[in-house]
Backbone as CSV, one residue per row, in Angstrom:
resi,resn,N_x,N_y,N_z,CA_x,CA_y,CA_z,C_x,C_y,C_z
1,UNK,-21.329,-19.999,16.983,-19.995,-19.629,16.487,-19.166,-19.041,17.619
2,UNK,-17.937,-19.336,17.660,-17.007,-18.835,18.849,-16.839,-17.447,18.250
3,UNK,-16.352,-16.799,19.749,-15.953,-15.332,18.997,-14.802,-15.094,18.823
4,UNK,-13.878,-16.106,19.696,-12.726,-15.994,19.755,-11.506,-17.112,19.488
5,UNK,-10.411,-16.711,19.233,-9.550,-18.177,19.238,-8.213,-17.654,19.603
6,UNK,-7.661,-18.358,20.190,-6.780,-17.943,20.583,-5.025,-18.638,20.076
7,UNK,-4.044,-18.007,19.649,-3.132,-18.805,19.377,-1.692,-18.200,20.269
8,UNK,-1.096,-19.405,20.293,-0.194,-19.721,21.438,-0.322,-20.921,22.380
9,UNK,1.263,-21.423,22.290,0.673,-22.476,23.422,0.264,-24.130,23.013
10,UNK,1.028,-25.006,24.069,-0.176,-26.264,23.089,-1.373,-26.693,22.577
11,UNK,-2.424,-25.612,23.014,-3.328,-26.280,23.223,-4.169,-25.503,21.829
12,UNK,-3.240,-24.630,20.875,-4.228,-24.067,19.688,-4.673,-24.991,19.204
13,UNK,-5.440,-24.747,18.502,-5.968,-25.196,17.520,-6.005,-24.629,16.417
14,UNK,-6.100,-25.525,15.254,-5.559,-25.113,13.689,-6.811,-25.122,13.385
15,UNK,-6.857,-23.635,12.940,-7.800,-23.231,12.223,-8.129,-22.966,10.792
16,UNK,-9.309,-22.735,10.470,-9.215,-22.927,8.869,-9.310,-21.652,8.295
17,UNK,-8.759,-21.252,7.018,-8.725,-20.290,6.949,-10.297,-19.119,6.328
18,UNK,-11.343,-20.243,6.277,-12.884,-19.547,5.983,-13.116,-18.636,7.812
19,UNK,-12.849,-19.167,8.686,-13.169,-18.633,10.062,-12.148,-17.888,10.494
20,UNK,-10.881,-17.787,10.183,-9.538,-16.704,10.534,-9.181,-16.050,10.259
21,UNK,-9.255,-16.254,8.402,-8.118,-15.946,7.908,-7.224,-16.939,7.277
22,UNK,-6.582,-16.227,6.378,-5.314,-17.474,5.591,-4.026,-16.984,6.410
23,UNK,-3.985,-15.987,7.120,-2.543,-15.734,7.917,-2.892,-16.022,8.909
24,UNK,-3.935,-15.863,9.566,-4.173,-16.512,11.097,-4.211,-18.195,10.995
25,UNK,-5.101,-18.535,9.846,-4.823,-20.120,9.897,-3.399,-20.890,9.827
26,UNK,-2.527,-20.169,8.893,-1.200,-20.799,8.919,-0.784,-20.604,10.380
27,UNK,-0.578,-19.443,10.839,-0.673,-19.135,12.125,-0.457,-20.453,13.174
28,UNK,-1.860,-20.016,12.775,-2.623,-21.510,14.018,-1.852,-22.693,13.724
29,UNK,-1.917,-23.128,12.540,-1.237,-24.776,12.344,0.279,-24.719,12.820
30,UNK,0.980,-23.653,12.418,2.274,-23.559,13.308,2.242,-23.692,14.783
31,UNK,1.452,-22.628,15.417,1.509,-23.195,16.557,0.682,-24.572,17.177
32,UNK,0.052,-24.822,16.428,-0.687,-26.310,16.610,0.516,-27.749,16.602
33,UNK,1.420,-27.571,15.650,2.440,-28.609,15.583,4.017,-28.388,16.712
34,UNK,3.318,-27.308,17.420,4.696,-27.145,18.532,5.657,-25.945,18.156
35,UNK,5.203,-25.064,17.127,6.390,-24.297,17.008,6.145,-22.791,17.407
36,UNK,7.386,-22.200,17.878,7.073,-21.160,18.767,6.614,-19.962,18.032
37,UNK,5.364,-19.569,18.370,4.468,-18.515,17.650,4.446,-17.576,18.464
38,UNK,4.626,-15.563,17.695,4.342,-14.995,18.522,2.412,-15.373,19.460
39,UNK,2.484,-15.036,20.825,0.973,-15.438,20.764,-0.123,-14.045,20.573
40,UNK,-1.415,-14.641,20.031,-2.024,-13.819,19.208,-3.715,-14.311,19.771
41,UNK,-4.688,-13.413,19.296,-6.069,-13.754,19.563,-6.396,-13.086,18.005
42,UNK,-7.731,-14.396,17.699,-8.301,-13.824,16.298,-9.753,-13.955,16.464
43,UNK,-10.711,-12.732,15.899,-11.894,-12.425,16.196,-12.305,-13.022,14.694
44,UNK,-12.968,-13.910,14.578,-13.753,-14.734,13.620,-14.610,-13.680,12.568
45,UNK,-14.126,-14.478,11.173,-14.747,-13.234,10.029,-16.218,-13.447,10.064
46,UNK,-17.383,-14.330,10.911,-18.484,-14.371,11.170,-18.921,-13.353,11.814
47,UNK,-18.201,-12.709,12.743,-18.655,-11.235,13.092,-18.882,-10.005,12.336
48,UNK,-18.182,-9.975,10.926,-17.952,-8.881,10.380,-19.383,-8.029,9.772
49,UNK,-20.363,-9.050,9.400,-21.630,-8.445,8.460,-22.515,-8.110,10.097
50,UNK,-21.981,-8.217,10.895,-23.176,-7.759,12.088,-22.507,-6.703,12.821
51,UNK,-20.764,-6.872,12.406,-20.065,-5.022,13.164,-20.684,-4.338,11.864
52,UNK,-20.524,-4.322,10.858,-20.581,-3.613,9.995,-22.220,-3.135,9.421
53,UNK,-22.639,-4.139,10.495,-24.610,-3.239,10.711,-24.753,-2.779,11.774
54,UNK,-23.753,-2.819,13.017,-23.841,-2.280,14.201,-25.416,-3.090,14.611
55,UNK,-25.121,-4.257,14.082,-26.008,-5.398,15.440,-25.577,-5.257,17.130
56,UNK,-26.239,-4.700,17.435,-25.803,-5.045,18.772,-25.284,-6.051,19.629
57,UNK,-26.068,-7.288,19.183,-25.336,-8.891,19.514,-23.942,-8.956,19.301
58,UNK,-23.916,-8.733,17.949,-22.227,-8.817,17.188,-21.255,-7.731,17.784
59,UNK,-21.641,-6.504,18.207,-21.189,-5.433,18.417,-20.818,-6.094,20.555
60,UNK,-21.230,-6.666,21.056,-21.274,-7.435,22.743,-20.193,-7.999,22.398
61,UNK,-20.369,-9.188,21.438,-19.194,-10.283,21.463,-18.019,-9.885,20.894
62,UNK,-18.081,-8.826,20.178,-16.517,-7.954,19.798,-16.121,-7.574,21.155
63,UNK,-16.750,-6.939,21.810,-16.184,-6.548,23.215,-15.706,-7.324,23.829
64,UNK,-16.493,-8.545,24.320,-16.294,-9.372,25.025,-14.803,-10.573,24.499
65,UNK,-14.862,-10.221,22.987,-13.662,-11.414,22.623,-12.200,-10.081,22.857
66,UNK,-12.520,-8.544,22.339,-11.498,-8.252,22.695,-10.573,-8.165,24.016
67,UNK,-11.927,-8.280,25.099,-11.585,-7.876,26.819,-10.766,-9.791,26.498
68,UNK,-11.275,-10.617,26.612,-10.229,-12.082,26.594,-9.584,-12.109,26.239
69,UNK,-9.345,-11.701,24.784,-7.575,-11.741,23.570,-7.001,-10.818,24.666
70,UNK,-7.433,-10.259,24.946,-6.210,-9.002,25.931,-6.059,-9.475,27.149
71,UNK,-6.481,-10.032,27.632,-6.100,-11.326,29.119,-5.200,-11.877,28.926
72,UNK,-5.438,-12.470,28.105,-4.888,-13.748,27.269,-3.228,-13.391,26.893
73,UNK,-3.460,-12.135,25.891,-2.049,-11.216,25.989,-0.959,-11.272,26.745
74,UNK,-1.952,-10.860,27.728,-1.012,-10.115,28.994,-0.867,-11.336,30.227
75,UNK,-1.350,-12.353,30.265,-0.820,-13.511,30.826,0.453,-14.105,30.221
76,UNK,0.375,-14.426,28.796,1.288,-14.576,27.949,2.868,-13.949,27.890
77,UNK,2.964,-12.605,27.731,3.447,-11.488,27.994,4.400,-11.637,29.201
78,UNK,3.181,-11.360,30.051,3.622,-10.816,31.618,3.833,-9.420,31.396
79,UNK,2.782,-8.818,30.230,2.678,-7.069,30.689,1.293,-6.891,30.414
80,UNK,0.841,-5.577,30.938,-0.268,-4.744,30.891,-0.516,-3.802,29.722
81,UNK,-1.929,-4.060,29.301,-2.195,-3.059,28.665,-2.585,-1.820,28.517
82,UNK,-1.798,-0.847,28.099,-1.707,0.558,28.286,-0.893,0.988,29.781
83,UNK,-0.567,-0.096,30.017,0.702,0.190,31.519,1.560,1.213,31.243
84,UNK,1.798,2.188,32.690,3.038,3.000,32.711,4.188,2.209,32.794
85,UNK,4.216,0.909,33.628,5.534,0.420,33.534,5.930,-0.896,32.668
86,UNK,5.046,-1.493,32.610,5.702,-3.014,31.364,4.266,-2.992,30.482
87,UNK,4.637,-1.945,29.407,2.820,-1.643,28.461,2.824,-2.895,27.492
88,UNK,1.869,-3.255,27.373,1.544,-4.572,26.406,0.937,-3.119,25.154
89,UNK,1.670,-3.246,23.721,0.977,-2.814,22.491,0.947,-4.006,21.481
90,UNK,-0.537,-3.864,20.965,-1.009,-4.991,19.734,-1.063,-4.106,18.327
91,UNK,-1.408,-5.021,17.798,-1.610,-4.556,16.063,-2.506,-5.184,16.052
92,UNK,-3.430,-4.587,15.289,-4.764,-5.108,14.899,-4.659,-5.240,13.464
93,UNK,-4.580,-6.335,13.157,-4.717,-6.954,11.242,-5.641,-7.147,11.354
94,UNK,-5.562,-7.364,9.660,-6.834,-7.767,9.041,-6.296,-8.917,7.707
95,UNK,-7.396,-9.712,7.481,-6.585,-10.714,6.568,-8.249,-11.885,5.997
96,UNK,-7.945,-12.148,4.738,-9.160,-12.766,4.116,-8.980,-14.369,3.944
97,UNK,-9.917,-15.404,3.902,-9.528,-16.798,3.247,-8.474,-16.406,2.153
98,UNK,-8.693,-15.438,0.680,-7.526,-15.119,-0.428,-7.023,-14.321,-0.031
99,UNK,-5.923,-14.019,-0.509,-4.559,-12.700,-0.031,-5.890,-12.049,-1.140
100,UNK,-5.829,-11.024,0.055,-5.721,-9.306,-0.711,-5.267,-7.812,-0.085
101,UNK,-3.758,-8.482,-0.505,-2.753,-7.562,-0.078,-3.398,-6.093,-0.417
102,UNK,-2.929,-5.183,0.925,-2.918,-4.295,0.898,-4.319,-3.459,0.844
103,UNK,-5.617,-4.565,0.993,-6.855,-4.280,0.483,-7.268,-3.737,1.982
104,UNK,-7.083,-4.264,3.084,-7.607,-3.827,4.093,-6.373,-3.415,5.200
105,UNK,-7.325,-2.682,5.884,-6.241,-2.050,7.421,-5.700,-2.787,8.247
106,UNK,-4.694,-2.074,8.448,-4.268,-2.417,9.752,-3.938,-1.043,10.822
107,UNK,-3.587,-1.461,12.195,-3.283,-0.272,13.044,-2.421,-0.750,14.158
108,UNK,-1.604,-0.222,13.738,-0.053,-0.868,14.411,-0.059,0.323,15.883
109,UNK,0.495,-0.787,17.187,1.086,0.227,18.295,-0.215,0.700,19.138
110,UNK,-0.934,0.062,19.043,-2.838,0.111,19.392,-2.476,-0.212,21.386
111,UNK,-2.491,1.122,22.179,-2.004,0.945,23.323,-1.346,1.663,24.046
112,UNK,-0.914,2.672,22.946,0.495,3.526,23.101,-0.054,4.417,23.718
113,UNK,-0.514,4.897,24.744,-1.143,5.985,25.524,-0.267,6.719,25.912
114,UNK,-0.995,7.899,26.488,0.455,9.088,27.141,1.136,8.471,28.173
115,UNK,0.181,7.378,28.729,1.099,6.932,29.852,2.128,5.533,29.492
116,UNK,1.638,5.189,28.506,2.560,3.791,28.385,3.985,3.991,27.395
117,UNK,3.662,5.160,26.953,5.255,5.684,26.328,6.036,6.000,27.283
118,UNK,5.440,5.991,28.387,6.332,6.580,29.241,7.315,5.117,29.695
119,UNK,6.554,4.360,29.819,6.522,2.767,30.072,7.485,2.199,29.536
120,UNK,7.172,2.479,27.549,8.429,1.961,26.244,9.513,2.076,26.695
121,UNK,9.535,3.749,27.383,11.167,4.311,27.540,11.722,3.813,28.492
122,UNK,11.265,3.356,29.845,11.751,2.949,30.856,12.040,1.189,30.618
123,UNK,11.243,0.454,29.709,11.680,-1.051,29.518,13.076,-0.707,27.933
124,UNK,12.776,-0.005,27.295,13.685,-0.228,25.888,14.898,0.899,26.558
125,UNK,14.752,1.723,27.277,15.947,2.951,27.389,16.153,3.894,26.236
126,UNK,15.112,3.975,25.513,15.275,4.641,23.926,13.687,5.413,23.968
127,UNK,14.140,7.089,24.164,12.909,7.426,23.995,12.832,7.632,22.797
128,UNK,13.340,7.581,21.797,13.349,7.943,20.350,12.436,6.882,19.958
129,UNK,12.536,5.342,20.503,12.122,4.562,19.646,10.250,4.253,20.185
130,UNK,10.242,4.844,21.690,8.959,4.873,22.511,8.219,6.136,21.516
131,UNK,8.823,7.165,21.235,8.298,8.284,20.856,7.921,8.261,19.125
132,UNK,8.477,7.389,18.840,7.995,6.569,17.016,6.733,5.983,17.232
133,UNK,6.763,4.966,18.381,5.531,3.994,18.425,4.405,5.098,18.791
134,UNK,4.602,5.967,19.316,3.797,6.677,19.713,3.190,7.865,18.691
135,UNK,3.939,8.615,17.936,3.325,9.117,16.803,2.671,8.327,15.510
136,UNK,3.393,7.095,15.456,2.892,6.369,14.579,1.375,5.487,14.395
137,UNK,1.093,4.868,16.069,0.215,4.797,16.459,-0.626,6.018,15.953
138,UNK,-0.076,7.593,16.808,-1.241,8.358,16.012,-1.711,8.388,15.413
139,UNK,-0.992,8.875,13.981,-0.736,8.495,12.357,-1.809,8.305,12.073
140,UNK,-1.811,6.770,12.132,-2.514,5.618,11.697,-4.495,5.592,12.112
141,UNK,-3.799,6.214,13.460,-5.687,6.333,14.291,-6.151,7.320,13.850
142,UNK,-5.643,8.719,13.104,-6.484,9.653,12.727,-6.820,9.502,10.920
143,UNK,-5.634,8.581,10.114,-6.058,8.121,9.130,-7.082,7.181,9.054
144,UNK,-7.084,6.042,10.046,-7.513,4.648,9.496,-9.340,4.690,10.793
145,UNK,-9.338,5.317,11.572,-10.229,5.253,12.619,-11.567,5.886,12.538
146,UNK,-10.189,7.407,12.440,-10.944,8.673,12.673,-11.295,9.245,11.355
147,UNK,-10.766,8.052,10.291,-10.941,8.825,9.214,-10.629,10.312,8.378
148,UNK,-9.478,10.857,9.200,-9.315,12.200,8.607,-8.408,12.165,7.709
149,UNK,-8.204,13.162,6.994,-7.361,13.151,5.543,-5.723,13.232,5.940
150,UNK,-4.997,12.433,5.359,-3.532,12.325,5.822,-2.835,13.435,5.631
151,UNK,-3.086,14.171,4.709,-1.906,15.461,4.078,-1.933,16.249,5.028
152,UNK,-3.036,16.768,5.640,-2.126,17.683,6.821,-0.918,17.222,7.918
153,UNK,-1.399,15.802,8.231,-0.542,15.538,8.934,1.155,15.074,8.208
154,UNK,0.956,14.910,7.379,2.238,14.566,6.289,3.009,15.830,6.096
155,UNK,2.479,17.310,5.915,2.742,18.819,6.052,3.273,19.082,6.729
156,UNK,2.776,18.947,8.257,2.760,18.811,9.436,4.310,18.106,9.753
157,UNK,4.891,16.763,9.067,5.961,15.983,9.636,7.179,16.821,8.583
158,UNK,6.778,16.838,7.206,7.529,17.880,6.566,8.125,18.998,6.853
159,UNK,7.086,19.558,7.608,7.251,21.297,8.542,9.128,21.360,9.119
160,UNK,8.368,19.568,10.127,9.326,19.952,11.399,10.777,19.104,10.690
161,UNK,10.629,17.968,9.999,12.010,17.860,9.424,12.959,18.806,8.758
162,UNK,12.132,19.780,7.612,12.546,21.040,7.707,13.321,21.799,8.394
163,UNK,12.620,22.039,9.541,13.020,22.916,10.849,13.842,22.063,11.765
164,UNK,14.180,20.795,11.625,15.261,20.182,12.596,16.351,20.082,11.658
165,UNK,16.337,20.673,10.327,17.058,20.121,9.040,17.631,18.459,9.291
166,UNK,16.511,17.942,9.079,16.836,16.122,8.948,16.387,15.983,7.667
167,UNK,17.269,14.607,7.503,17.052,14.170,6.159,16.260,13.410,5.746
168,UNK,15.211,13.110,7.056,13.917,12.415,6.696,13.297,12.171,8.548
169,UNK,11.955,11.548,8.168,11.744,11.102,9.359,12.152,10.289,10.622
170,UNK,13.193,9.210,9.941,14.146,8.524,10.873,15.357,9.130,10.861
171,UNK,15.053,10.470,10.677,16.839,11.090,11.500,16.202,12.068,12.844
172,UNK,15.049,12.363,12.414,13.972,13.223,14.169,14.870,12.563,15.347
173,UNK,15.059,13.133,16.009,14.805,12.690,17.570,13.826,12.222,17.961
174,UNK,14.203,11.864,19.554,12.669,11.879,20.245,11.888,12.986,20.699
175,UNK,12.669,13.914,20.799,12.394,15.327,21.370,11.351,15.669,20.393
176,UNK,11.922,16.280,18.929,11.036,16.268,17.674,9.406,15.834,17.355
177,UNK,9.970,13.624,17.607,8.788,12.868,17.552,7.608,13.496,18.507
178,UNK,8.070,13.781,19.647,7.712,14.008,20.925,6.132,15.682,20.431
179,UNK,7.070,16.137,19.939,6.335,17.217,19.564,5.194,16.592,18.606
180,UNK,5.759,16.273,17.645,4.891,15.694,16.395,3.859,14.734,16.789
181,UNK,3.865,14.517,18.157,2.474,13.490,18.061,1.338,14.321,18.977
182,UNK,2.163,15.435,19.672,1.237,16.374,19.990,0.671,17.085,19.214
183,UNK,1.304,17.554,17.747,0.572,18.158,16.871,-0.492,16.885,16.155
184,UNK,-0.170,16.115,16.234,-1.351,14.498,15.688,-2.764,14.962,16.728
185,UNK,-2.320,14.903,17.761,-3.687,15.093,19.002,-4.148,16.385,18.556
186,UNK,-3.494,17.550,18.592,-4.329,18.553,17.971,-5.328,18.510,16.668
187,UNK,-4.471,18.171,16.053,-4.645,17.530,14.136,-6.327,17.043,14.680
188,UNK,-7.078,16.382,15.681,-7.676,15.604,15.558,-8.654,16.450,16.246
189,UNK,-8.286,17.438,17.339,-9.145,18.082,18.109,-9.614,18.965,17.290
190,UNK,-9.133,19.761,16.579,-9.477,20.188,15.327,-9.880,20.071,14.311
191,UNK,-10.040,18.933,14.364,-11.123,18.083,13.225,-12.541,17.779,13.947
192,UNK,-12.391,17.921,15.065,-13.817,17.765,15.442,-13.815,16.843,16.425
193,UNK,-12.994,15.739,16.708,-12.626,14.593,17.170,-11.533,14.294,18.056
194,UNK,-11.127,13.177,18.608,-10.261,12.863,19.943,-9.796,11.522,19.812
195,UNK,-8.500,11.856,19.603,-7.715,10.170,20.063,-7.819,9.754,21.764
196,UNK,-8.684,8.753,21.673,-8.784,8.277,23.265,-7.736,8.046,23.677
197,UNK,-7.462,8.059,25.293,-6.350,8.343,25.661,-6.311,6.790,26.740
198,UNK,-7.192,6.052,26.403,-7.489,4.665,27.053,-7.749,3.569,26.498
199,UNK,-6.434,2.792,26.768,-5.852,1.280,25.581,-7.175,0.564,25.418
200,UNK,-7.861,0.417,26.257,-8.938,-0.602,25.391,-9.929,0.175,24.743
201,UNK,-10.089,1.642,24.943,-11.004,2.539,24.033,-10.386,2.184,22.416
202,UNK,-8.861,2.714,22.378,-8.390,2.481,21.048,-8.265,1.199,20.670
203,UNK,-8.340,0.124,21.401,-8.695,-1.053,20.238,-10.014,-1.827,20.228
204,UNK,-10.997,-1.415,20.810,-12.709,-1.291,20.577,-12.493,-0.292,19.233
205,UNK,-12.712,0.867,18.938,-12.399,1.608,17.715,-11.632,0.892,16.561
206,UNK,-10.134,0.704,17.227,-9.212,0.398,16.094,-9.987,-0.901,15.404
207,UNK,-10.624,-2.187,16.267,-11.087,-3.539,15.586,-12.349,-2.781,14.500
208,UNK,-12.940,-2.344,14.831,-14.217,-1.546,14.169,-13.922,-1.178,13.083
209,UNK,-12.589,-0.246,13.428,-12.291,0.278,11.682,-11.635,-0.708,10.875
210,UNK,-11.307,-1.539,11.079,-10.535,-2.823,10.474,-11.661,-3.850,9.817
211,UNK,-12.741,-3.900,10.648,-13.817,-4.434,10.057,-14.377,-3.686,8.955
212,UNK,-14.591,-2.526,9.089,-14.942,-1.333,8.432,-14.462,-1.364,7.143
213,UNK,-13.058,-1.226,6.894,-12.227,-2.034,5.795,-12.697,-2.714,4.899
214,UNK,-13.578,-4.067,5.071,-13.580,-4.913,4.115,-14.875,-3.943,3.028
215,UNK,-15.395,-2.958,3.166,-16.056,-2.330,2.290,-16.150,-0.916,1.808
216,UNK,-14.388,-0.968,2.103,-13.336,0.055,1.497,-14.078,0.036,-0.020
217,UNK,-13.861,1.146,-0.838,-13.940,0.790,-2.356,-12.946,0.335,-2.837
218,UNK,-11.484,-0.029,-1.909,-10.857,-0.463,-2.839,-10.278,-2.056,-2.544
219,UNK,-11.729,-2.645,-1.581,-11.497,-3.409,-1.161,-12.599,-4.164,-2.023
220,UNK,-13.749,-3.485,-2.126,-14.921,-3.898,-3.304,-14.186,-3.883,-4.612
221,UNK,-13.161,-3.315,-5.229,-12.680,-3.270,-6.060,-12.050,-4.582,-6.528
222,UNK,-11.210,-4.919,-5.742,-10.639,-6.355,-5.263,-11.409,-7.632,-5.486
223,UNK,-12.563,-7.455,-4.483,-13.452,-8.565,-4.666,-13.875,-8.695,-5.996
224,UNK,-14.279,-7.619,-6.387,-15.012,-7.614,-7.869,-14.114,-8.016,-9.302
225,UNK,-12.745,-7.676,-9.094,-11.474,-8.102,-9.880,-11.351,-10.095,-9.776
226,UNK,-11.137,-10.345,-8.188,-11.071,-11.387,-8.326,-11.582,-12.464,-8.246
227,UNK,-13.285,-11.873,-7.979,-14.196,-13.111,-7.802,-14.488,-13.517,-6.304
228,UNK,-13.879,-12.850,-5.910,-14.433,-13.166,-4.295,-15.662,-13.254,-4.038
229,UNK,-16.226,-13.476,-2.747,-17.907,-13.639,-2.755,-17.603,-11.937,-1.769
230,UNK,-18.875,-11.029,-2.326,-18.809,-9.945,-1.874,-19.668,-9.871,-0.498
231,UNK,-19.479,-10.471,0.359,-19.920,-10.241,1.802,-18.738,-10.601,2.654
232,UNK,-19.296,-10.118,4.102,-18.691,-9.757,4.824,-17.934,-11.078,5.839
233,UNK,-17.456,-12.078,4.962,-17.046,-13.488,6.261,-15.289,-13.562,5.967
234,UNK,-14.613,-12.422,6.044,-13.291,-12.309,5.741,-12.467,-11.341,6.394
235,UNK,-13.254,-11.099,7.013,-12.153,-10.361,8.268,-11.797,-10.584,9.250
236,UNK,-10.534,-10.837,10.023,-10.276,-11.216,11.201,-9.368,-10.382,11.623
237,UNK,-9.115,-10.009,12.911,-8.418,-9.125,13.918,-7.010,-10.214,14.450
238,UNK,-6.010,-9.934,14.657,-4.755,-11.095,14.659,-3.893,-9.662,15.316
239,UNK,-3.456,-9.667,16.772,-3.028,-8.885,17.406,-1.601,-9.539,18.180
240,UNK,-0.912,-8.842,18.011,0.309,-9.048,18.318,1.081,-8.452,19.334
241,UNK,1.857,-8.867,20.237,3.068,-8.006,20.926,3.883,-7.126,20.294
242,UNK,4.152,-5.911,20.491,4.983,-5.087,19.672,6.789,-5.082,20.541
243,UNK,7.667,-4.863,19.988,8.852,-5.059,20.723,9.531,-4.368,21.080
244,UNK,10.326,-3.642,21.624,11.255,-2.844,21.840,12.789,-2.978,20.764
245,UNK,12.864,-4.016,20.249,13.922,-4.071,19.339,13.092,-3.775,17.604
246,UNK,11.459,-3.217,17.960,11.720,-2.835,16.340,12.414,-1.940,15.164
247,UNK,12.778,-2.289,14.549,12.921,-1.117,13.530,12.503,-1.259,12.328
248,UNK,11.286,-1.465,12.405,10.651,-1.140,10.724,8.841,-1.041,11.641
249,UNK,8.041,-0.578,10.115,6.719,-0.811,10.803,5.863,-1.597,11.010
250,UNK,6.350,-3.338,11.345,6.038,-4.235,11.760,6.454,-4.411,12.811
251,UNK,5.412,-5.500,13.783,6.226,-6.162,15.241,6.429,-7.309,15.645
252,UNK,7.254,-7.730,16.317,7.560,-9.077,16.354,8.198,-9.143,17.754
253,UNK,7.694,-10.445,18.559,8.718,-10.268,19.926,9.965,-10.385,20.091
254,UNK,10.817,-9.643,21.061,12.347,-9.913,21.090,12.964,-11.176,21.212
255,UNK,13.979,-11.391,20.843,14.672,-12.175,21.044,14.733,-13.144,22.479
256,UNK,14.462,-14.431,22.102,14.417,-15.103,23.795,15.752,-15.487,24.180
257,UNK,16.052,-15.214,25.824,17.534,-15.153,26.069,17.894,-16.266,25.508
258,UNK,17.896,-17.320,25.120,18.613,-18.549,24.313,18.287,-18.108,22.893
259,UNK,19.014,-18.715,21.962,18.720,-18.593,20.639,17.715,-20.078,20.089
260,UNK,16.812,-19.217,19.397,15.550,-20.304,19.080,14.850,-19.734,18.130
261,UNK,13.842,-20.727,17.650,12.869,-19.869,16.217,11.793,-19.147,16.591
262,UNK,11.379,-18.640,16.167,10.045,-17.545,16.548,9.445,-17.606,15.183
263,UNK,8.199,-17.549,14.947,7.890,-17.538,14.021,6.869,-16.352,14.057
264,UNK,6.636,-15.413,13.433,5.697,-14.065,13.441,5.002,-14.011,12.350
């Protein structure tokens, strides 16, 4: 079994959705017929029952397919991952042969290191919007990774909107954000634990907990509702470029200087 596949480019291949995924396979067939796809690497749901026993075999070729999807990236690209100056950030999905929305993780902004925010601000000119990707990323790694309980940190964002009197989280600054993801790193040191501060540490972890996912209870819940087969051949990792023109908590690449389709 391959560990990896890669999409972008002429030369994908359309994949099916028992080995991808049903969003990575559409994926694939888009870019298989010529049309411009963000490009992406997907770690095959054949890995999942051997991360999720911590086989060691299975546990090599996760490494080894994530160190390629991230080559692969950043050839694509033409940036680096976890770079101070042109940072490549992915999202790590997750996605089954059937939709089951909302059943498993994801971890958006997987990259965002102390040094590559520095990076966001100098390619986008917006530290507000470097300093989002960057708490949010947190967020997400001490909920979805590290496993710790969200409400403090939700307290925690409450506190300071409060105290900046904003009318929610997208009226913060960057200054604000800036603070708030230092209280995230504490949040975590204090739990016992540490957001790595090195892009391929956090997405070795981040793929793990995404695998981890498919035996969520409320992902067994799912299966058991809709008949799914309850093992582990439905998870796949589908990582993306994040952009400097986002504004919501999805990513998609910018705009290419001509006007053309993109499909994400």
């Amino acid at each position: 079994m391959d560990s990896l596949y890669l999409i972008g480019g002429p030369r994908t291949l359309a994949l099916e959705p028992a080995i991808a995924g049903n969003k990575a396979a559409i994926l694939s067939r888009m870019a298989a017929m010529g049309l411009p796809v963000s490009p992406a690497f997907v770690v095959p749901t054949g890995l999942c029952a051997g991360i999720n026993k911590d086989e060691p075999e299975a546990q090599a070729a996760l490494d080894r397919a994530l160190d390629d999807g991230v080559r692969f990236l950043e050839e694509q690209t033409g940036r680096r991952f976890g770079d101070r100056r042109r940072p490549l950030l992915v999202s790590v999905r997750s996605g089954a042969p059937a939709s089951m929305p909302g059943m498993l993780e994801t971890v958006l902004d997987v990259g965002c290191t102390s040094e590559a925010v520095h990076g966001l601000i100098r390619l986008s000119g917006n530290p507000r919007f470097a300093w989002d990707c960057r708490r949010r990323f947190l967020e997400v790694y001490c909920e979805t990774v590290l496993a710790l309980d969200p409400r403090p940190l939700e307290s925690m964002l409450a506190a300071l909107i409060a105290e900046d009197g904003a009318a929610g989280d997208a009226a913060l600054d960057g200054e604000a954000l800036e603070r708030f993801a230092a209280e995230c790193l504490g949040h975590a040191t204090k739990s016992g634990t540490d957001v790595p501060d090195d892009a391929r540490a956090q997405l070795r972890a981040a793929a793990r907990a995404v695998y981890r996912s498919w035996e969520s209870d409320k992902a067994r819940a799912c299966r058991r509702l809709t008949g799914l087969a309850p093992f582990c051949h439905s998870t796949w990792k589908l990582l993306f470029p994040s952009a400097p023109n986002r504004k919501d908590g999805f990513n998609c690449l910018p705009p290419p200087s001509s006007p053309a389709l993109l499909t994400d």
